[in-house]
N, C-alpha and C positions, 0 to 999 in steps of 0.2 A: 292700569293694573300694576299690583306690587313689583311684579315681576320685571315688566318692561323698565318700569323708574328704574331699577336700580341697574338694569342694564344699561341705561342712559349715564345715570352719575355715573358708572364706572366707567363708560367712554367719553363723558367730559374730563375727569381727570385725567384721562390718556390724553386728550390731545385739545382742551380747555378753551379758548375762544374759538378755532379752527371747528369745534361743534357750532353752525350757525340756526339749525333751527331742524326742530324735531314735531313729529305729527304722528297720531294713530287714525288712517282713517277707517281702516274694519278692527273689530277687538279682536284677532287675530294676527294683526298685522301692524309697523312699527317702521317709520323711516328717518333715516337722521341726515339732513342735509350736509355735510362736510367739504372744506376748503379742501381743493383740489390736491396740494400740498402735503394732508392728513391721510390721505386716502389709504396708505401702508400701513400705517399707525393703528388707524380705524380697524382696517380689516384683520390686522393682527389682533388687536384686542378682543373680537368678537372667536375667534376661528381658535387662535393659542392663548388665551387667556381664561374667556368665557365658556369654552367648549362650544361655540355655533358649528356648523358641518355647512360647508360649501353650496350651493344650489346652482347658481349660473349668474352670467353680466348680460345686462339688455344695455346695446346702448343706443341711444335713440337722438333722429334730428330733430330738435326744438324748435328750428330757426322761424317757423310760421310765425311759433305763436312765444316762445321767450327769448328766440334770438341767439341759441346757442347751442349745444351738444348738451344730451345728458346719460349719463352712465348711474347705471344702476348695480352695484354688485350685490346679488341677493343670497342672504344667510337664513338657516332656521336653526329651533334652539326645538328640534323635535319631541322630544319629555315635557316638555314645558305647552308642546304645540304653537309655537310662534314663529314668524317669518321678521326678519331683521332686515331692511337694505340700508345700507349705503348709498348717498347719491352726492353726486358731483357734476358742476355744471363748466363746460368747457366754450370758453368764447371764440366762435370762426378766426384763424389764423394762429391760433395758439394750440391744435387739434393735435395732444398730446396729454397722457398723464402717466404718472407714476403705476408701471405693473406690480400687482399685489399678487403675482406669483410665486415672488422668493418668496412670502410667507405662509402663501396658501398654494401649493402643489397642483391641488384640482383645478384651479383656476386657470392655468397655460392656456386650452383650449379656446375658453370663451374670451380671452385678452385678444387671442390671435387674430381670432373670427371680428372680433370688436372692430378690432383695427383694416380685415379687408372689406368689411360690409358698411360701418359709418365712415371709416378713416382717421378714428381719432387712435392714437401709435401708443402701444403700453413702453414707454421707457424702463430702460434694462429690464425689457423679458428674456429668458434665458435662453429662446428659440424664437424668433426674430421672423422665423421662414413664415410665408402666408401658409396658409390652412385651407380655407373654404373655395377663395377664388382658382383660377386656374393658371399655369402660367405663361397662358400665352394672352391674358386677362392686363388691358394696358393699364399702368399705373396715374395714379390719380382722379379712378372712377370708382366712386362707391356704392353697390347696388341700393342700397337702402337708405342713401339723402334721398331726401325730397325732391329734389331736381333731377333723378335720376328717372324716367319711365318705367311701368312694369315692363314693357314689352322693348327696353331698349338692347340694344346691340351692337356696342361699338366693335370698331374694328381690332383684330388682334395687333400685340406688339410681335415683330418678325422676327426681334433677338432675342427672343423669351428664353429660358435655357430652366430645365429641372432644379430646385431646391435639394440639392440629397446630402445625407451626413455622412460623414468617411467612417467607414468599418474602423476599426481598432488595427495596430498596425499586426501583418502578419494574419487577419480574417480573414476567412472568405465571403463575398455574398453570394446566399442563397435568394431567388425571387422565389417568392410565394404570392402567386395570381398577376394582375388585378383581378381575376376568375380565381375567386376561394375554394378548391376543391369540395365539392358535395352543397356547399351553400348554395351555389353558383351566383353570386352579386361580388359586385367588384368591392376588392380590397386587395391594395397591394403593399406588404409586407417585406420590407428588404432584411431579412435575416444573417445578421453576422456570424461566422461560425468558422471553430477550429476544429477540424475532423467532427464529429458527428457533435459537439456540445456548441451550443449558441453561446453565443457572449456578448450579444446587443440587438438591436432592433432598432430599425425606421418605420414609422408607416405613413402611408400614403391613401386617403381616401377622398370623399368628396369627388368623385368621378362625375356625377349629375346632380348641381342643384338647381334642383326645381323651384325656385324660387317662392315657395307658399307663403312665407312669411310679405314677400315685397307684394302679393296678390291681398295679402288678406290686410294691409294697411294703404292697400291705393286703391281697388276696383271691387272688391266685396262687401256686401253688406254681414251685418253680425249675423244674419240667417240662412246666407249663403253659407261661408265659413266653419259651419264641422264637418258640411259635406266633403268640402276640402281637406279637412281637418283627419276626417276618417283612412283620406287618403294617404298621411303622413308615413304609416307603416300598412305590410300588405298583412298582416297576420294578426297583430294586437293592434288594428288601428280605432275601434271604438275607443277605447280608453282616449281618443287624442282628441274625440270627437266629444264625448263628457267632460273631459279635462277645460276643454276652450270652454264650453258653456257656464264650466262651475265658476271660471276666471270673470267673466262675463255678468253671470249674478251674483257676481262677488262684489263686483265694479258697480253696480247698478243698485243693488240690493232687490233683486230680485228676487221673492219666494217660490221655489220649489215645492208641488204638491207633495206629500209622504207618500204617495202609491208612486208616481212619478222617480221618486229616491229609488224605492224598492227594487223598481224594475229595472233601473239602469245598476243595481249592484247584481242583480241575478244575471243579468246580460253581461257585466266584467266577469264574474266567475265561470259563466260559462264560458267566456274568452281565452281565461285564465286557464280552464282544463283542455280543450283542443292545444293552444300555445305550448304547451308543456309537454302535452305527446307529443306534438310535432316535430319538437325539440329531443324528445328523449328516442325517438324515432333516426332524427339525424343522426345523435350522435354514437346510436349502435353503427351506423352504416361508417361512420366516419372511421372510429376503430373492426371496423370488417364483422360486426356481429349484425349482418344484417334479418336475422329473428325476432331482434328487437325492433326493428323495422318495423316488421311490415304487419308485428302481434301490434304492438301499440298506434299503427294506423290503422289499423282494424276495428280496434276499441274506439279512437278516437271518431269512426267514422258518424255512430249513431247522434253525436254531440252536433257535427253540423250539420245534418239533415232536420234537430230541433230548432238551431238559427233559424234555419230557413224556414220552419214551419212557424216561428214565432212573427221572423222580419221578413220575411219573402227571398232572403241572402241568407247565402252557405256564408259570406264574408262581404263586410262593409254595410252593414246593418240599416243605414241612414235612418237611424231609429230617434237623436238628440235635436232638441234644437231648446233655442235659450227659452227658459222659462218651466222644460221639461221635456217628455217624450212623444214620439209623434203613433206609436201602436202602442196598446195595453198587451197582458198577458194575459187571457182570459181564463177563469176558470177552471174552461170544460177539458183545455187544454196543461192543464197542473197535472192529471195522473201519468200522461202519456213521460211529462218530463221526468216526474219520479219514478216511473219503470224504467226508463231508459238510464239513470243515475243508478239504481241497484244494481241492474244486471252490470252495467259498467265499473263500478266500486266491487265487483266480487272479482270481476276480470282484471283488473288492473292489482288487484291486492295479490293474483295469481303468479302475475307478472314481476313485480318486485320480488318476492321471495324466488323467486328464479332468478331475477339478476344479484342479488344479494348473495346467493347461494352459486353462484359461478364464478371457480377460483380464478380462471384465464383473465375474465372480465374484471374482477375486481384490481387483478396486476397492473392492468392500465388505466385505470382509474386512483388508485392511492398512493398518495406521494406525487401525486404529477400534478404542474398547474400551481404552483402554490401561493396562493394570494396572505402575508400575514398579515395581523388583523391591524396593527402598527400601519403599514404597507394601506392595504384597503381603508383607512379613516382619514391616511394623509392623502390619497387622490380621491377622496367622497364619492367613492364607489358603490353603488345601490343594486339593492333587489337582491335575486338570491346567492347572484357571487357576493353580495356583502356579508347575507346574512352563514353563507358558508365560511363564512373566515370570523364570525362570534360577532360582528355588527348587528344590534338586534333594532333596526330599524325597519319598518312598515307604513308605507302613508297611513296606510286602512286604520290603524291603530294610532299615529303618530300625528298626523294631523285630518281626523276625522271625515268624512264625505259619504254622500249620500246616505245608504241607511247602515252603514258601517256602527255606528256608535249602537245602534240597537239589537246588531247581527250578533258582535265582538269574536272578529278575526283572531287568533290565535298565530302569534307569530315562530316561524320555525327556525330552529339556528342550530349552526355545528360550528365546533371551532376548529376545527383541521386545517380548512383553509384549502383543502384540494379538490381535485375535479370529482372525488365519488364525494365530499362533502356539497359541491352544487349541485350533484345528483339527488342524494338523499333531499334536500331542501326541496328541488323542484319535485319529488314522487309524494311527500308528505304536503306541500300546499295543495297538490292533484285531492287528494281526499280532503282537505281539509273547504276547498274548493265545494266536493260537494255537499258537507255540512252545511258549506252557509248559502246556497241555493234553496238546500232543501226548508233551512230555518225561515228563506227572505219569502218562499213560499205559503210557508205555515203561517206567515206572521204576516204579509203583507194586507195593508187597510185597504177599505174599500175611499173613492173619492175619484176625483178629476186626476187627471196625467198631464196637468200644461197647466201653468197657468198664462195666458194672453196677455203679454207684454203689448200696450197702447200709449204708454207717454214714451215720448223720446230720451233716452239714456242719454244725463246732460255729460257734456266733455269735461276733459281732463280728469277723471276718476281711474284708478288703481286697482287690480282686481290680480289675487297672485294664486293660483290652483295647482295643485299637487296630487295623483292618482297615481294607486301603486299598480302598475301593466304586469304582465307578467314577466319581463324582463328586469323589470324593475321601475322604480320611481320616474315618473314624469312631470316638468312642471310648464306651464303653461302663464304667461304673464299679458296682459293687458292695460294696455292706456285707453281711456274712451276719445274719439273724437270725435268730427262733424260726422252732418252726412248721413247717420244712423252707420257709421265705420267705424271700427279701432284706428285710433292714430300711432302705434306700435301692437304687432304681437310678436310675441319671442317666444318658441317653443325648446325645449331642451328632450330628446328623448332618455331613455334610460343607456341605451348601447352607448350616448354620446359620452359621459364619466369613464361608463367600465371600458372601452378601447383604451383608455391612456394608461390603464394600467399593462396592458400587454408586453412592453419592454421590462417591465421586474418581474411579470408574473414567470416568462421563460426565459427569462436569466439562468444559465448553467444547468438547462432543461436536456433531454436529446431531443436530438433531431427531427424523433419519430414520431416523440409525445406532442410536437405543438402546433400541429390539425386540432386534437382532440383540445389540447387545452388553449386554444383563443376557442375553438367550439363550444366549451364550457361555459362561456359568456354569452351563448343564445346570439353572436352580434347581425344585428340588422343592420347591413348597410343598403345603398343606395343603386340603380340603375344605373347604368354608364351610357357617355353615347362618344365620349373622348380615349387616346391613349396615346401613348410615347412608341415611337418607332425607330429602334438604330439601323442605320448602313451598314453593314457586315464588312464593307470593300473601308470605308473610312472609318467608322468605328464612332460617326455624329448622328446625335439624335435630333429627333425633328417630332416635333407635334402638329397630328393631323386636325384640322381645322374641320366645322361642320360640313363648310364645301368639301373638302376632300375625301369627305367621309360620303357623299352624297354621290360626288364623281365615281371614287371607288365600286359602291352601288351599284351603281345604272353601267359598268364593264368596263369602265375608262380605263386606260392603262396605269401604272405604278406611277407614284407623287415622285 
């Protein structure tokens, strides 16, 4: 396509033989193989030059089957609808590259994660600290080589000692969690602060990884894997479970029935209206309007009782699998869903203009939080904290899925950049949410729901999927390999971008406001089963191990 060439020539003239070899294998999709060396170059050219927007790094062990590492930084050119990576291949003993952080901001995260889960080290990243693993996590084991087991478990290191960044001199730290007030999931936030203004932030997450990614490229099959998949979030986890399928028959070329499309975008939107009350639910309780509570779980209620009527689950649907869906939407069952959307769209329309029209409410809501839009593009922040800070980016729109191109999503934006601007975004997708249900209804074709995948998806194929959740954009990547297994999959959720923005967003915030506004970001985090423990008498920490968490348990006395 016109388009890709000349992204091409413009990134051979950036960095001219170091381009060693470029391939399109879906018209969507665009990879330039690059000399380890260029990899800065490259990724500047695409991100500050071209205007690409950040997506995530997969980096994956080769060694089976090329014999070496390979890192994937993946871009998209969203207007345009295209997916851009970057690859570079790294030979065992040499398991380093250049980090492409100082030029892409967003990117810190997934360099970090790179380097604890394959081990290949992003040189001069500008936070060096691991990320994902833990620290009592011995060094020079990578969960995600190939020689590593799913079910392995080495033993911890004993001088592990916390990673933390020193407050500013003359701060204090505040802890915030690793129990998030009202969320209740662990995230722990070291808040620097001089009398009631913040003046920095650490955080701290990753409390339990569950390892799906190292299950769904060593022990599952491609049809095993959305049930898992579903599991990735407890709230918006269908999308995770579409998302892998779409990566899947992207890789494969796998056709998707149209009825099969329909029903998996009625099924996101209904997703998409429960998540948003739920959310707008919490975050009246977070600032003490608990009204908002418990009207908008009210409303929200009649929505999962449709799930369930549809999938047999209030949540976790297990409705995907590759090729397409495994219930239809029948019919006889379309009036009961559109009574339950009017009655609901009059109640919730009732609802906004009450929170709109409440001056107290709106005091803690404006001006607080503030994401600018400068700020949200340099850390490729998604969903509706992007699109509240004038980011008009949408997968649904931006790069097309299921029956989105036929629905045509309407994307909602404010430029304010504060917490009542993610508010209004998430109350007007809520409606516009039930537009396109009720349109995927009206409109949906009759025909099969699956089609019967029977040849074996040959290996090494590339399949990159993108679904906009309701926290925002999710991408989903796959390698094929033997086995009828992916030989890599890399999931990136939406929460995982917008957390990095939380140290500028409450920068020079009060004290008060930044529950509500990391709140503002919907964030999902993760289960915990770990934590840090100080001596009060010595004033050392010590990290409690699974055994001592086990001994603790069952009445053993203190570690």
């Amino acid at each position: 396509m016109a388009l890709g060439a000349d992204i091409v020539e413009r990134l051979r003239a950036k960095i001219g033989p170091s381009l060693l070899e470029v391939g399109q294998p879906q018209p969507h999709s665009i990879y330039a193989k690059v000399e380890p060396g260029a990899v800065v170059a490259a990724a500047d050219c695409l991100a500050n030059e071209l205007g690409a927007r950040f997506q995530i790094t997969a980096g994956t062990d080769e060694r089976p089957t090329t014999g070496d590492y390979c890192i994937s930084h993946i871009f998209s050119f969203d207007k345009e609808k295209l997916f851009f990576t970057i690859q570079s291949h790294i030979p065992p003993g040499q398991e380093e590259i250049d980090a492409i952080t100082p030029v892409v901001p967003g990117a810190a995260w997934a360099e970090r994660e790179m380097r604890d889960m394959v081990g290949v080290s992003p040189r001069n990243h500008p936070d060096p600290r691991r990320l994902v693993l833990a620290d009592d996590w011995p060094e020079g084991v990578y969960p995600l080589r190939k020689d590593f087991p799913h079910d392995g478990k080495p033993a911890p290191a004993p001088e592990a000692r916390p990673q933390l960044l020193d407050p500013p001199e003359g701060a204090s730290v505040l802890p915030i969690g690793p129990f998030f007030p009202v969320l209740e999931e662990p995230a722990y936030f070291r808040v620097f602060v001089e009398g009631e203004t913040v003046v920095g932030c650490d955080y701290r997450g990753f409390y339990n990884h569950r390892g799906i990614e190292k299950l769904g490229d060593s022990v599952l099959n491609y049809n095993q894997i959305p049930f898992v998949a579903e599991r990735i979030c407890g709230i918006c986890g269908y999308i995770h479970a579409c998302c892998y399928c779409q990566a899947v028959e992207e890789a494969g070329g796998i056709e998707v029935p149209a009825r099969a499309k329909y029903i998996r975008s009625i099924m996101l939107e209904l997703e998409r209206v429960h998540s948003h009350l739920l959310w707008l639910g919490i975050a009246g309780h977070i600032i003490g309007f608990d009204t908002v509570l418990m009207q908008t779980w009210r409303v929200r209620e009649p929505v999962m009782w449709l799930c369930e009527k549809i999938t047999g689950n209030r949540k976790t649907y297990g409705m995907n699998l590759i090729g397409g869906v495994r219930r239809d939407i029948p019919k006889e069952v379309h009036p009961e869903v559109l009574r339950v959307l009017d009655r609901m769209e009059k109640e919730l329309l009732s609802i906004m203009d009450a929170i709109v029209g409440d001056t107290p409410l709106m005091m803690r809501l404006r001006e607080v939080g503030l994401i600018p839009e400068e700020v949200a593009r340099r850390i490729a922040v998604v969903g509706p904290s992007a699109r509240g800070s004038n980011v008009d980016i949408d997968a649904r729109v931006d790069h097309p899925y299921a029956a989105y191109s036929d629905l045509g999503p309407q994307i909602k934006v404010y430029p304010e950049g504060d917490v009542l601007a993610r508010t209004m975004v998430r109350l007007e997708e809520v409606i516009e949410a039930i537009r396109l249900i009720r349109e995927g209804l009206k409109q949906m074709p009759d025909g099969p729901i699956a089609n019967k995948v029977v040849a074996e998806i040959p290996e090494g194929l590339e399949g990159i999927s993108v679904v906009e959740a309701p926290r925002g954009e999710a991408i989903h990547y796959v390698l094929t390999g033997p086995d009828n297994k992916p030989a890599r999959w890399r999931v990136r959720a939406p929460t995982y971008p917008n957390l990095q923005v939380v140290p500028a967003m409450i920068q020079g915030e009060n004290l008060a406001d930044v529950p509500i506004a990391i709140g503002s970001l919907d964030p999902c985090f993760a289960c915990t089963d770990r934590m840090e423990v100080i001596d009060r008498s010595t004033n050392r920490e010590q990290v409690l191990t699974h055994e001592d968490l086990l001994r603790l348990s069952r009445g053993a006395r203190g570690v």
